[in-house]
C-alpha positions as CSV (number, residue, x, y, z in Angstrom):
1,X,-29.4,-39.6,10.9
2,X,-31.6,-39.7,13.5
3,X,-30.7,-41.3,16.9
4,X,-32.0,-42.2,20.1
5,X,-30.3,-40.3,23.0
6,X,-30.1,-37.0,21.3
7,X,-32.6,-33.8,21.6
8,X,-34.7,-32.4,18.9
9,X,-37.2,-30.3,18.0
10,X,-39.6,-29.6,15.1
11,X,-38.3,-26.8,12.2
12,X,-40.7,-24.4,13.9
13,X,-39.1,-25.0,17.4
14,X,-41.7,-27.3,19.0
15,X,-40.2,-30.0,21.5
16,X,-40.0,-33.7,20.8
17,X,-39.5,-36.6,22.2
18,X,-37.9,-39.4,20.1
19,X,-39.4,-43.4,21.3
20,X,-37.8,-45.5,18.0
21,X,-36.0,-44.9,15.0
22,X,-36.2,-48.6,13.8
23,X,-39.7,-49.0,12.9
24,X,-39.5,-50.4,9.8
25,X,-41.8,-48.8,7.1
26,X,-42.3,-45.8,5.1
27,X,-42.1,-43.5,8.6
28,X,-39.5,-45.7,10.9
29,X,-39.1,-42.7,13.2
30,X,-41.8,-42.4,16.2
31,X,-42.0,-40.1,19.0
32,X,-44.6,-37.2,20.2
33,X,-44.9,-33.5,19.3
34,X,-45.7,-31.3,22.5
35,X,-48.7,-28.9,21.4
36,X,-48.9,-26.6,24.7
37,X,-49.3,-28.6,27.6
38,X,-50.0,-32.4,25.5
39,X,-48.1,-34.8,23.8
40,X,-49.4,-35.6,20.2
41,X,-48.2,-39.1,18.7
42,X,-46.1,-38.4,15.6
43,X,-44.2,-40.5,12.7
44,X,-41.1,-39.3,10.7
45,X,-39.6,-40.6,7.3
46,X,-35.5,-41.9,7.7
47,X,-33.7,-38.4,8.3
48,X,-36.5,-37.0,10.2
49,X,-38.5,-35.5,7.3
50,X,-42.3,-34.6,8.4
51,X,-45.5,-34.9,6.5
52,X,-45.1,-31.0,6.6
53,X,-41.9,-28.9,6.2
54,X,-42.9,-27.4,9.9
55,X,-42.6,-30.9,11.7
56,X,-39.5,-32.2,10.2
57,X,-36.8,-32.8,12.9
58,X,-34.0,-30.7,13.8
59,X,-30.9,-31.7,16.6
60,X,-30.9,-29.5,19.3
61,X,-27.5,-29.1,20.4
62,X,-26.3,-27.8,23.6
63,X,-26.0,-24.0,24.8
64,X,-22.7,-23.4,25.6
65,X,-22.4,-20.1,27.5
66,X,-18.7,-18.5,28.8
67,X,-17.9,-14.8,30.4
68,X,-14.5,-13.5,30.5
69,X,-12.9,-10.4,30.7
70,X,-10.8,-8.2,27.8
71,X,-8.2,-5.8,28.2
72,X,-8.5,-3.3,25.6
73,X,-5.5,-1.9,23.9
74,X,-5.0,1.2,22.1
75,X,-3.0,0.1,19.4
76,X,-6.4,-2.1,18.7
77,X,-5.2,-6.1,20.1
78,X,-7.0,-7.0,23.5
79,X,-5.9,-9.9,26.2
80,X,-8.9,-12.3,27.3
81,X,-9.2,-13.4,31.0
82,X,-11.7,-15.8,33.3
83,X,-12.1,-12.8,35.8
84,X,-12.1,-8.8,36.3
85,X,-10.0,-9.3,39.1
86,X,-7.2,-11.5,37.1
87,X,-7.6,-8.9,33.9
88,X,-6.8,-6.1,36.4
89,X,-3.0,-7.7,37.3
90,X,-2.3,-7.4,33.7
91,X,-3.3,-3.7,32.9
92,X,-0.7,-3.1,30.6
93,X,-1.3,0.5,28.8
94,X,-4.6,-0.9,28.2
95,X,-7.8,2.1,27.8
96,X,-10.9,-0.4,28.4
97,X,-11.5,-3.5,30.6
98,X,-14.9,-4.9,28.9
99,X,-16.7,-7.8,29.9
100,X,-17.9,-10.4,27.5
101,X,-20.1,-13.0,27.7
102,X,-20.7,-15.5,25.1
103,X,-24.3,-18.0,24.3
104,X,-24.1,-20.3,21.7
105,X,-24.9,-23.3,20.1
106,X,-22.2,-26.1,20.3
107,X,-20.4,-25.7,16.6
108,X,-22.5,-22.5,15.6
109,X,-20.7,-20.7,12.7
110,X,-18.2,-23.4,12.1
C-alpha cells in the first residue's frame, strides 16, 4: 500500500514525490516524476501500478551503512568490533585484523 510520508521511486529509479493517495478513481495515487531537472505530474492505480511497467512505484527504504572491525582466527571463527583500536586489545592468536564496512538497504536479504 502506498502511503504518504514514505519515499519512492519509479521501477527504473527515477525520484517521486507522492501529493495524495485518496483520489478516488481509477488512478487514486498523484504525485510528480522528476525527468532531469522538472517535475512531470503523474497518476498511479491503488498499489502504485503505472500506465507503463517503468513508472510503477517502488519504496525506497533507508541505507543503513556500519564499519567495524574482525579479528581473524586461524582455526577460521573471527570476533567483530566498533574500532581497530578496541579489536587490537583482544588479539587473541588471531592472523588478520580486517576492516569491514557494510551498505545496505533496511531489510535487504531478509
Amino acid at each position: 500500500m502506498i502511503e504518504l510520508g514514505k519515499k519512492y521511486r519509479t521501477r527504473d529509479g527515477r525520484e517521486v514525490r507522492i501529493y495524495a493517495v485518496d483520489g478516488g478513481g481509477h488512478k487514486p495515487i498523484h504525485g510528480a516524476i522528476r525527468e532531469g531537472d522538472e517535475w512531470f505530474a503523474a497518476s498511479w492505480l491503488q498499489g502504485g501500478v503505472g500506465a507503463l511497467h517503468i513508472n510503477s512505484l517502488v519504496e525506497v527504504k533507508p541505507r543503513i551503512k556500519r564499519e567495524f572491525w574482525v579479528n581473524v582466527y586461524d582455526h577460521g571463527n573471527g570476533s567483530y568490533y566498533e574500532s581497530k583500536e578496541i579489536a587490537d586489545r583482544y588479539p587473541g592468536p588471531r592472523i588478520a585484523c580486517v576492516k569491514a564496512v557494510l551498505d545496505f538497504e533496511e531489510g535487504e536479504g531478509l
